[in-house]
N, C-alpha and C positions, 0 to 999 in steps of 0.2 A: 280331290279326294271324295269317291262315292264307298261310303262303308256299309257292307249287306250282313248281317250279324245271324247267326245260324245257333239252334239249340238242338243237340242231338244226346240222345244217351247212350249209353257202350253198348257194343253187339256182344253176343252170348259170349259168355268165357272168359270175360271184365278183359275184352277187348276194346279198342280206341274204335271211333265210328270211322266208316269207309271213305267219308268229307274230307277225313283229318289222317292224311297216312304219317306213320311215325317219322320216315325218312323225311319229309317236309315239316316237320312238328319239330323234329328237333335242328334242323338248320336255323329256322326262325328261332324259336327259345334261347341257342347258345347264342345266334344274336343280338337276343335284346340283351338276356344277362352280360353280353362283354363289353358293355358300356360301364358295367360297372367294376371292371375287371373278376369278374364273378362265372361259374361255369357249370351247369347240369351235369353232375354223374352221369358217363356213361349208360349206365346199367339202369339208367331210370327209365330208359327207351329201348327197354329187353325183355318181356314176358318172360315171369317165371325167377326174376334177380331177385334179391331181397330188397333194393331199389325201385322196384317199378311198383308204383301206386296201386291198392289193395282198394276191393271192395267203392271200382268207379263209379258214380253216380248220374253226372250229367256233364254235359261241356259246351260251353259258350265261345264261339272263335269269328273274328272279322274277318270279309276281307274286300279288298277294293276293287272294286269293279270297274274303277279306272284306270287301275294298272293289270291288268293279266288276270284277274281276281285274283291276286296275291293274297295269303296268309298275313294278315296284318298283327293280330293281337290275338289272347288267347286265354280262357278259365279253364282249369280242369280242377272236378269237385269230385269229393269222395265220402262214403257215409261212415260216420263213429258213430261207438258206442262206449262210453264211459258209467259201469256200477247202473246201467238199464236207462240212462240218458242219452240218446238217440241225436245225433245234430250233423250239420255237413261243414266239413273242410273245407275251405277252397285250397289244393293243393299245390297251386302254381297260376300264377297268373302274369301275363305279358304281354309286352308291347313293341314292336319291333322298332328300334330310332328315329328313323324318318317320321314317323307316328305319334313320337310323343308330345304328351302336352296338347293334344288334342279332345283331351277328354274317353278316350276308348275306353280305358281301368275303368272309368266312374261308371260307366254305359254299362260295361260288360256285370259288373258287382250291381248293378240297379236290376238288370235281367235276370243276375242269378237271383235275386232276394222275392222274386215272383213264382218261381219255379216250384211245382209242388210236389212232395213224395206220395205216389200211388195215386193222384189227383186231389187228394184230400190234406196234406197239411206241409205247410213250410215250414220248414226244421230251421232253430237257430242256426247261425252259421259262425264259424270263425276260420280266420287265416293268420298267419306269423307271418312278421318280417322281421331282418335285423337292421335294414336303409330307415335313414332317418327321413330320409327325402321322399320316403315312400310314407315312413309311419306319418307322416302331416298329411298325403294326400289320401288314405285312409282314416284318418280321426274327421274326416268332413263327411264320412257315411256311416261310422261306426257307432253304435248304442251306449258301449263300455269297451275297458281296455286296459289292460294289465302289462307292466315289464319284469318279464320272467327270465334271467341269465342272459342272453344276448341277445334275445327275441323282446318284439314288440308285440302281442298281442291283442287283436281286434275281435272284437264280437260286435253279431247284429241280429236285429229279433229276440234278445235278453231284457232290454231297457224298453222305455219310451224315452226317444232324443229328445226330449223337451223338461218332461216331468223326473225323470230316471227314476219312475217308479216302474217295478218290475211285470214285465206281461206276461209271467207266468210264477205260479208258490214258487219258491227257491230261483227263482233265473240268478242270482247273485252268485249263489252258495254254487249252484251248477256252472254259471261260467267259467268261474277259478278250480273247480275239479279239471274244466276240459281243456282251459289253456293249459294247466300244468302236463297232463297227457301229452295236449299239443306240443309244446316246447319239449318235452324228452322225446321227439321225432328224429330220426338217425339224419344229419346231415345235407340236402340232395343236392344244395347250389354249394360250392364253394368257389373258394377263393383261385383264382385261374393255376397259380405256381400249387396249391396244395394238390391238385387233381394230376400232376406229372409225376408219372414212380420212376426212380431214378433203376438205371440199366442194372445188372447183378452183376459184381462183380468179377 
């Protein structure tokens, strides 16, 4: 396993970069989520759906350079704004099976957490999950974190992980505005039987 880690931002039009074509982005994606019997909408790989992520920011994606340089694992971030608070998504993030447990998620969320808007400042950041398996492997990088309905809630860049005293006026008051935002987000991974519409009769 040689993993070469790329950061690229959308090309005009909050398109995906030209690295990362969507027909290989979402082959991988549906295969990591079917591990968890779990499946990406459609339409989140459709410019122009009410599904396909708004307002892209940056994206972080591996790949091996000892297998074909295959598409290994993947971040794609997005920028919010919640009441003039400014922060980034991470809207999906993945790992293809063969990969896991290798540490890529820690890597990829360690790069995003460097990443600056406009060169000048790192925006907090949060992402949702609803795997439990997941929310343990994100509570080892996250600052603070909230469970909100079926979602687990991470923020990073709100606290100091040590003191959890706040590294900015309000990061408390602001995180709990943006997870709740965050968590009334439509849907995109579901459950593999929810996403089958049955025939018309």
């Amino acid at each position: 396993m040689n993993i070469r880690y790329y950061i690229r931002p959308p090309l005009i039009g909050n398109q995906f970069p030209a690295e990362l074509p969507i027909s290989e982005l979402e082959e991988k994606m549906q295969e990591a989520f079917a591990t968890r019997s779990m499946v990406v909408v459609n339409d989140y790989f459709i410019q122009g759906s009410d599904s396909y992520p708004q307002n892209l920011l940056f994206f972080v994606f591996g790949r091996d350079r000892n297998n074909g340089n295959n598409l290994v694992s993947g971040l794609i971030a997005t920028k919010e704004e919640v009441k003039d608070f400014k922060f980034t998504y991470y809207d999906k993030i993945f790992v293809v099976p063969d990969y896991e447990g290798n540490g890529l998620m820690k890597t990829m969320i360690k790069l995003a957490r460097e990443i600056s808007y406009d060169n000048k400042t790192i925006w907090p950041a949060i992402l949702r999950t609803s795997g439990s398996k997941l929310d343990k492997i994100y509570s080892e990088l996250r600052d603070v974190r909230a469970e909100i309905g079926d979602y687990f809630i991470h923020g990073f860049g709100f606290l100091d992980k040590e003191t959890k005293e706040e590294l900015f006026k309000g990061a408390n008051d602001k995180f709990y505005m943006a997870a709740k935002y965050i968590a009334l987000k439509p849907k995109i991974v579901v459950p593999v039987e929810a996403s089958i519409s049955l025939p018309a009769p």
